[in-house]
N, CA, C and O of each residue as an XYZ file, in Angstrom:
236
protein
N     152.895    -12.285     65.984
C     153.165    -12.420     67.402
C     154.505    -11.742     67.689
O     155.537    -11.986     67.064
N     154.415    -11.024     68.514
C     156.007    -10.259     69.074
C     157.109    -11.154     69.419
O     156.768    -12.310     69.667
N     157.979    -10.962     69.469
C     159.109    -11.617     69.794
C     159.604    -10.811     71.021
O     159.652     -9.583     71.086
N     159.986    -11.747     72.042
C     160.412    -10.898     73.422
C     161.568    -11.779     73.511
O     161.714    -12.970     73.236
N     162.696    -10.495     74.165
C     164.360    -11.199     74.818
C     163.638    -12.168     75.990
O     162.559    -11.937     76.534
N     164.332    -13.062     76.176
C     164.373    -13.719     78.233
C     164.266    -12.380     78.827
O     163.315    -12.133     79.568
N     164.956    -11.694     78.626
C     165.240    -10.560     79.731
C     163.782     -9.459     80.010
O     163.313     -8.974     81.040
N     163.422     -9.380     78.689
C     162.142     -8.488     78.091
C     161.320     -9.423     79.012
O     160.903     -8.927     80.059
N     161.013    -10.847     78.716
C     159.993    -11.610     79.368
C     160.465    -11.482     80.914
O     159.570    -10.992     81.604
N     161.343    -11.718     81.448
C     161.531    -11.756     82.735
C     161.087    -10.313     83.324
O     160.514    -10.371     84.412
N     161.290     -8.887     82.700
C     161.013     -7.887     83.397
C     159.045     -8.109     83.612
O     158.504     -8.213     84.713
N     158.299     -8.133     82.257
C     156.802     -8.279     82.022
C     156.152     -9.169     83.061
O     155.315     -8.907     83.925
N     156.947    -10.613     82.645
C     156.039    -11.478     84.257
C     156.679    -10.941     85.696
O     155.983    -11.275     86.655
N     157.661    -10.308     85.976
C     157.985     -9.701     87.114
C     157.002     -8.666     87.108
O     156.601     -8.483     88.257
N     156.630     -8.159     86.545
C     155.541     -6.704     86.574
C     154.121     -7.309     87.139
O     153.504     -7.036     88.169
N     153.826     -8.262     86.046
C     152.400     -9.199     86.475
C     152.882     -9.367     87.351
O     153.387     -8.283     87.641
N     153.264    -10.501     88.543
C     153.335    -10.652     89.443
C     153.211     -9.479     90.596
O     152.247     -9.294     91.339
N     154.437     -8.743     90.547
C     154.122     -7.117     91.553
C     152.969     -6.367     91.163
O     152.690     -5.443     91.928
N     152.142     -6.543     90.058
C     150.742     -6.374     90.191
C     149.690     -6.528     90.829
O     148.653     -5.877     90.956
N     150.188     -7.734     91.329
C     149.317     -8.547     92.188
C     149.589     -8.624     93.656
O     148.996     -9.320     94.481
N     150.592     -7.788     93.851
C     151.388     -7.599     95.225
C     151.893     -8.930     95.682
O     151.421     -9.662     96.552
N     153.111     -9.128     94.807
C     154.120    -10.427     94.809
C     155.625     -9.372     95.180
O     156.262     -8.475     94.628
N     155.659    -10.174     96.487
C     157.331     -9.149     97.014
C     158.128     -9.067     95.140
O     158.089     -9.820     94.167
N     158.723     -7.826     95.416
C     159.446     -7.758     94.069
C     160.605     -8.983     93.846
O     160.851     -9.752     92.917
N     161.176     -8.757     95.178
C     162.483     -9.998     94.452
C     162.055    -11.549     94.468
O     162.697    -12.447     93.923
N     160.295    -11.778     95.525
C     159.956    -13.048     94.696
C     159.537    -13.337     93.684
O     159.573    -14.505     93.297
N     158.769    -11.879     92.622
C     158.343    -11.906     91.792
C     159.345    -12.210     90.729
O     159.005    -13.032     89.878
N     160.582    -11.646     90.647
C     161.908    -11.583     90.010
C     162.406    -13.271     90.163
O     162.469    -13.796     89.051
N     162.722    -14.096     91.165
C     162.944    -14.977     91.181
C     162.030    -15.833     90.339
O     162.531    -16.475     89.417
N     160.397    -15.916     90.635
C     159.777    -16.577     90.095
C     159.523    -16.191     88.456
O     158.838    -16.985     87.810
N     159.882    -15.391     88.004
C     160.072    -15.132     86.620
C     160.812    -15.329     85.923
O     160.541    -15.499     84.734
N     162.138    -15.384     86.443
C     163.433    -15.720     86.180
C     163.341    -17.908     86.019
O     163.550    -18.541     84.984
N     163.008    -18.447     87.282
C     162.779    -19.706     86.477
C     161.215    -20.077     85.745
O     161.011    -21.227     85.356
N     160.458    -19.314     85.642
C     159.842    -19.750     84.514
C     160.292    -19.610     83.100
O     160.017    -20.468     82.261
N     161.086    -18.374     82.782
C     161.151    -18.456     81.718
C     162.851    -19.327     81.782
O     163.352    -19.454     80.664
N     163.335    -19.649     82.460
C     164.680    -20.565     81.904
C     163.822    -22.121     82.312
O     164.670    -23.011     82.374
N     162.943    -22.456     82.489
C     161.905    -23.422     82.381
C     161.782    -23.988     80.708
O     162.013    -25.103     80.240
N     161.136    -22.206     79.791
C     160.870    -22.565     78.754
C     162.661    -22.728     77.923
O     162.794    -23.406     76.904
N     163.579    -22.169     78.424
C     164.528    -21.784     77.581
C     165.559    -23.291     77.496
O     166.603    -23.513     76.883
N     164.700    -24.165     78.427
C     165.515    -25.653     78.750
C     164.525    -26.611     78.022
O     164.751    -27.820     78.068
N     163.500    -26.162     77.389
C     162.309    -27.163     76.900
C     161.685    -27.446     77.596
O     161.510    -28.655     77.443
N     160.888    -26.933     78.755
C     160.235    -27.564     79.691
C     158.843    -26.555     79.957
O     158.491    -26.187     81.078
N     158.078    -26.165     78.551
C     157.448    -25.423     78.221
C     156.049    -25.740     78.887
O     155.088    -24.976     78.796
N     156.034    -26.769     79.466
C     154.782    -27.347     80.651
C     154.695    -26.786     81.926
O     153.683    -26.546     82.584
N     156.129    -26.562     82.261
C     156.528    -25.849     83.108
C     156.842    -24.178     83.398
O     157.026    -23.574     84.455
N     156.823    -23.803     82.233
C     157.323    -22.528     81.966
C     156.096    -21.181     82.090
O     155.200    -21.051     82.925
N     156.474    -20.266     80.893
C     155.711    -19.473     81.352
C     154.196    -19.531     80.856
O     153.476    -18.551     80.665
N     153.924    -20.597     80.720
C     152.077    -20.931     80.260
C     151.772    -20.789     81.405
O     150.564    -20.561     81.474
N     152.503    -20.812     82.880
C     151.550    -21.231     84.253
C     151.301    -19.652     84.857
O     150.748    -19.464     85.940
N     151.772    -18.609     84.030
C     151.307    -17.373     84.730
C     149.671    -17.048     85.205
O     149.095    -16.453     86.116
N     149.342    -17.785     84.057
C     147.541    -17.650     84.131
C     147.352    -18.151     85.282
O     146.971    -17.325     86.111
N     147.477    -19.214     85.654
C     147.391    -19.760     86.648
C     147.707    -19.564     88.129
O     147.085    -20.063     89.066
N     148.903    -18.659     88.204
C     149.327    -18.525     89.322
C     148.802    -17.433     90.039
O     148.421    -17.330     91.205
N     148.894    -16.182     88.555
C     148.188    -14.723     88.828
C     146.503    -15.632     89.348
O     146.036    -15.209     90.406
N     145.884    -16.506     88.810
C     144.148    -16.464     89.461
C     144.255    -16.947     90.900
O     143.426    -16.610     91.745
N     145.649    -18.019     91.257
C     145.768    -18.472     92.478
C     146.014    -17.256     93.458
O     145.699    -17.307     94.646
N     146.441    -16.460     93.026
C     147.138    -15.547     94.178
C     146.279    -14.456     94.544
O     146.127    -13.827     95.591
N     145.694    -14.390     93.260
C     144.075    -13.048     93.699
C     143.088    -13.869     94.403
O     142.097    -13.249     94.789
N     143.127    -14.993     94.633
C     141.895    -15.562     95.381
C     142.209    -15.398     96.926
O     141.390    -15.772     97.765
């Protein structure tokens, strides 16, 4: 499995998101606390919910 910086992860789910036509700097915000979500232990919260959000937002 790869190993990614915060920073590496924060650019990738910012990308997913503006994929999906998520304003860039909400996409940036919302990437930014998911992954300091996981970086506080709160890995329920973190970035497992991309799946989720990317199927909410294409519907």
């Amino acid at each position: 499995m790869p190993t990614l910086s915060s920073e590496q992860l924060v650019r990738a789910i910012t990308a997913m998101l503006a994929a999906v036509d998520t304003p860039p700097e909400s996409a940036k915000i919302v990437a930014e606390l998911l992954v300091e979500a996981n970086l506080a232990g709160h890995d329920s919260h973190g970035v497992i919910r991309i799946p989720q959000y990317l199927e909410t937002i294409e519907r």
